[in-house]
Backbone as CSV, one residue per row, in Angstrom:
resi,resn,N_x,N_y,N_z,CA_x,CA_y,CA_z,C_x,C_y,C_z
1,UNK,119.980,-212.226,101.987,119.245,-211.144,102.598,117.920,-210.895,101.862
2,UNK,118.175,-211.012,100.708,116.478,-210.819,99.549,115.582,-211.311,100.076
3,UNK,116.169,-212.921,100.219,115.064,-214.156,100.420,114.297,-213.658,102.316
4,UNK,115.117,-213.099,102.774,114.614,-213.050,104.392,113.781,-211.749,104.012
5,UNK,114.039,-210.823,103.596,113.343,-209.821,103.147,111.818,-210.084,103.062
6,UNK,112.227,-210.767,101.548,110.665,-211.500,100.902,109.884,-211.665,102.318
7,UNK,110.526,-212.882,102.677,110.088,-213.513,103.782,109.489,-212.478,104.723
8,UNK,109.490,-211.881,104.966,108.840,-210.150,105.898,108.027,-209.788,105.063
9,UNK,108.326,-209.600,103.895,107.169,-208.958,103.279,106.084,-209.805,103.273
10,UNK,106.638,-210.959,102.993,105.444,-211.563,103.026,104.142,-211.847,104.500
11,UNK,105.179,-211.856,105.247,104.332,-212.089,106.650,103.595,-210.774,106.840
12,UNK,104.112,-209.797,106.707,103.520,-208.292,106.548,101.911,-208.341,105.571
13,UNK,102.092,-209.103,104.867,100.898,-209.437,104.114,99.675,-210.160,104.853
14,UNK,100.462,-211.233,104.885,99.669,-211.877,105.951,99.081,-211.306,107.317
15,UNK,99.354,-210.345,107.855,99.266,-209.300,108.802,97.753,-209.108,108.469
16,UNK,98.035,-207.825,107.131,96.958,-207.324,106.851,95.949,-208.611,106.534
17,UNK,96.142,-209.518,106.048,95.031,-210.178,105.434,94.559,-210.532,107.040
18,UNK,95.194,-210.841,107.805,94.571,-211.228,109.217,93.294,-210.123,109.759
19,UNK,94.206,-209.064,109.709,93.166,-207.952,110.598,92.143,-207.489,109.616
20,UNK,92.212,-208.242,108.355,90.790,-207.621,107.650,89.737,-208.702,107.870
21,UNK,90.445,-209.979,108.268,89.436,-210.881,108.881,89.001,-210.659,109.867
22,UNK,89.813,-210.221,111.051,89.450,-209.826,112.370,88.238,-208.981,112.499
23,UNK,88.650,-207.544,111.271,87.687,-206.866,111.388,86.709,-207.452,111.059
24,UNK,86.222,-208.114,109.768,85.305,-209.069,109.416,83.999,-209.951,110.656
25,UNK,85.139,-210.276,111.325,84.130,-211.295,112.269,84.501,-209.769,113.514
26,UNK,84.213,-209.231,113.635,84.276,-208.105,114.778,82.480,-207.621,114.601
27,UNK,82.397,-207.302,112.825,81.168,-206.892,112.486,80.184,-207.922,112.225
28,UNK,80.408,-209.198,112.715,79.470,-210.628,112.370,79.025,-210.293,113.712
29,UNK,77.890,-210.351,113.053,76.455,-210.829,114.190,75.644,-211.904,114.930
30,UNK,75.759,-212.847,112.911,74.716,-213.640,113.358,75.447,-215.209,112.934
31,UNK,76.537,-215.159,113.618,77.506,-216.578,113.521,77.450,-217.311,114.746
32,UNK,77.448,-218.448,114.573,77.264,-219.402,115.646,78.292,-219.432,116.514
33,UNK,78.254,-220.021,117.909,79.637,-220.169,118.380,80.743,-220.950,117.454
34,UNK,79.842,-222.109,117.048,81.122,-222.619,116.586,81.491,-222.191,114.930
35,UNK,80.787,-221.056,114.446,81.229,-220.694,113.173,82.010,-219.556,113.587
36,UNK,82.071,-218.828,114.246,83.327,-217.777,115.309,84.140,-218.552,115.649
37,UNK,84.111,-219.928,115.897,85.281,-220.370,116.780,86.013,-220.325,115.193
38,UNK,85.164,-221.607,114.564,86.261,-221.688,113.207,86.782,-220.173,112.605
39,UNK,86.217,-219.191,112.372,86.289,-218.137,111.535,87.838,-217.293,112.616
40,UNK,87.983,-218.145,114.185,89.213,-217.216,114.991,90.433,-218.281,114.892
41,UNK,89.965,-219.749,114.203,90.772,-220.502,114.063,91.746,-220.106,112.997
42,UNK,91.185,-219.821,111.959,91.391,-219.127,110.726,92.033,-218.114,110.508
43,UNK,91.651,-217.059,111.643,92.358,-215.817,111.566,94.231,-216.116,112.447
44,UNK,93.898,-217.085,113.615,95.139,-217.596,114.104,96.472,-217.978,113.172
45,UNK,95.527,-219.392,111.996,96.681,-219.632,111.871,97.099,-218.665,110.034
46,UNK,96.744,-217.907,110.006,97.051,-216.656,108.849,97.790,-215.906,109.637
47,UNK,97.517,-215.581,110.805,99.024,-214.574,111.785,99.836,-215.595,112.309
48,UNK,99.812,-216.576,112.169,100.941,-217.652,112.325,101.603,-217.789,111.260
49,UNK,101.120,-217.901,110.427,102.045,-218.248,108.975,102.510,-216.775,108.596
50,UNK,102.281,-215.483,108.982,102.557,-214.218,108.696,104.000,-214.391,109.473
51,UNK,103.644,-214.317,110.936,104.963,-214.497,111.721,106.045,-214.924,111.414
52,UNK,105.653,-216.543,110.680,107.056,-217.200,110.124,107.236,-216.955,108.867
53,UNK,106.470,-215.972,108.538,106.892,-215.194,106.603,106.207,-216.042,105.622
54,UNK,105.245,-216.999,106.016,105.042,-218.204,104.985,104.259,-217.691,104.218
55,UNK,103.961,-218.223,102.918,102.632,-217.629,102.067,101.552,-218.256,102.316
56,UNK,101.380,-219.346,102.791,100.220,-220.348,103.266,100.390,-220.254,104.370
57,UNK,99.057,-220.595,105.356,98.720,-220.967,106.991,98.431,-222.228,106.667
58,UNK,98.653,-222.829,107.669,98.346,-224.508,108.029,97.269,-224.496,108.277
59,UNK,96.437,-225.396,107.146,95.056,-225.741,106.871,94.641,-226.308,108.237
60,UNK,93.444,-225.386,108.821,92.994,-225.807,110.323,92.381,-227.071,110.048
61,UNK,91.159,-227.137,108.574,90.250,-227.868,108.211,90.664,-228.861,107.067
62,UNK,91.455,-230.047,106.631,91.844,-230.750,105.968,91.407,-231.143,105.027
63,UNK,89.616,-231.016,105.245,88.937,-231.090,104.030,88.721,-229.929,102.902
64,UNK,89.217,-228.808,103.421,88.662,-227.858,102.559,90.229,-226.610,103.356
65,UNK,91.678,-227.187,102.872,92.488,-226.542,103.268,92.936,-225.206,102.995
66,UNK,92.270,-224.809,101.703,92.078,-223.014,101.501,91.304,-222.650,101.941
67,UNK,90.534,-222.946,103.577,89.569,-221.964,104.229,89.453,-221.047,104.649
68,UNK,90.451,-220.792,105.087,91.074,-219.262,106.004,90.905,-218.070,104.575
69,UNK,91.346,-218.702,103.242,91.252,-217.630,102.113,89.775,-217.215,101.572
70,UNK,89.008,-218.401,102.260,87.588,-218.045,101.483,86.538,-216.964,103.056
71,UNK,87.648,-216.751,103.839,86.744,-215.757,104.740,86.307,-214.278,104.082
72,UNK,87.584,-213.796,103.258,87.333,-212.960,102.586,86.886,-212.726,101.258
73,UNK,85.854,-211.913,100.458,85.373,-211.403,99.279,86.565,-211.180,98.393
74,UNK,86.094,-211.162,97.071,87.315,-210.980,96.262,87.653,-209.737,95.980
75,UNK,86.991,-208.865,96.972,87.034,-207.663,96.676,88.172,-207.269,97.831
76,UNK,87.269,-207.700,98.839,88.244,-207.507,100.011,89.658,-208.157,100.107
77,UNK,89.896,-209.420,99.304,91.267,-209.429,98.768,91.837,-208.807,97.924
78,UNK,91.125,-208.192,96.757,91.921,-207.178,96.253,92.313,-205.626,96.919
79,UNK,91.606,-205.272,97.476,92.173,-204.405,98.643,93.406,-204.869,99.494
80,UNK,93.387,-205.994,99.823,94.727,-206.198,100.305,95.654,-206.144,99.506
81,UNK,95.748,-206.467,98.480,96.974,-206.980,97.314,97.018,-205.455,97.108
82,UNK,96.236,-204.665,96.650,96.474,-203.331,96.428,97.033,-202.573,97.246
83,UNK,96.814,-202.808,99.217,97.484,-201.995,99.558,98.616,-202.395,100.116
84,UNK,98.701,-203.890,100.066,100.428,-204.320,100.207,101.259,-203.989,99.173
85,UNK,100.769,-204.208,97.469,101.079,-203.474,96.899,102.237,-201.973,96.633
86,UNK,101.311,-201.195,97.501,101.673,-199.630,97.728,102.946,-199.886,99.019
87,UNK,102.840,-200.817,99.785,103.943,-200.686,100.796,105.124,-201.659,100.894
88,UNK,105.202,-202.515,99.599,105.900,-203.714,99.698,107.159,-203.158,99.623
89,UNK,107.171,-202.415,97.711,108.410,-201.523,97.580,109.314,-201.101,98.567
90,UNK,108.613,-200.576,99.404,109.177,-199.401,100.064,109.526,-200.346,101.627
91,UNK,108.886,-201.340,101.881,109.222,-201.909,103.097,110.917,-203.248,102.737
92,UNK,110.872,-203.743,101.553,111.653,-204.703,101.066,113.133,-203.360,100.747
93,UNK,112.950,-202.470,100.300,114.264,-201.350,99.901,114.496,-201.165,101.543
94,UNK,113.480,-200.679,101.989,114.388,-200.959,103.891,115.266,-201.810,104.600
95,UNK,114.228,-203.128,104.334,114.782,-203.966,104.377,115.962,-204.653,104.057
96,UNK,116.231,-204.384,103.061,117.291,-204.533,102.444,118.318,-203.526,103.141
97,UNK,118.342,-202.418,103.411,119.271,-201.297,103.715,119.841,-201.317,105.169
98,UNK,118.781,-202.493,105.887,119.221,-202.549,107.200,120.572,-203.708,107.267
């Protein structure tokens, strides 16, 4: 039950890291079609790998397979870690209780 847990929490992560990309390219202006296409490729397969709980998304781009991680600032990843952080506890003790 831990390990399936994890496994949620973790996709829960992946969640957020998605929609801070989303928001990201929501406020892009001046990206090409095909730098939006890649940048929604990116955001896809990070809520794909969330879905199935994974800690990695399947590298869209083979040459450069941590791409999806370099959409965001290291700031804006630490905001995530911080506020999964604050809700992991409390979502994994649920989890567990169900």
């Amino acid at each position: 039950k831990a390990a399936t847990c994890q496994a949620e929490a973790q996709g829960m992560q992946m969640t957020m890291r998605a929609d801070a990309m989303q928001k990201k390219l929501d406020a892009a202006t001046s990206l090409s079609a095909q730098e939006r296409s890649a940048f929604e490729a990116d955001i896809r397969s990070i809520r794909e790998a969330g879905a199935a709980g994974q800690a990695l998304p399947q590298p869209i781009d083979p040459a450069n397979p941590m791409r999806a991680f370099t959409r965001l600032s290291q700031q804006e990843q630490m905001d995530i870690i911080t506020q999964f952080s604050a809700q992991a506890a409390t979502f994994i003790q649920g989890c567990m209780a169900r």
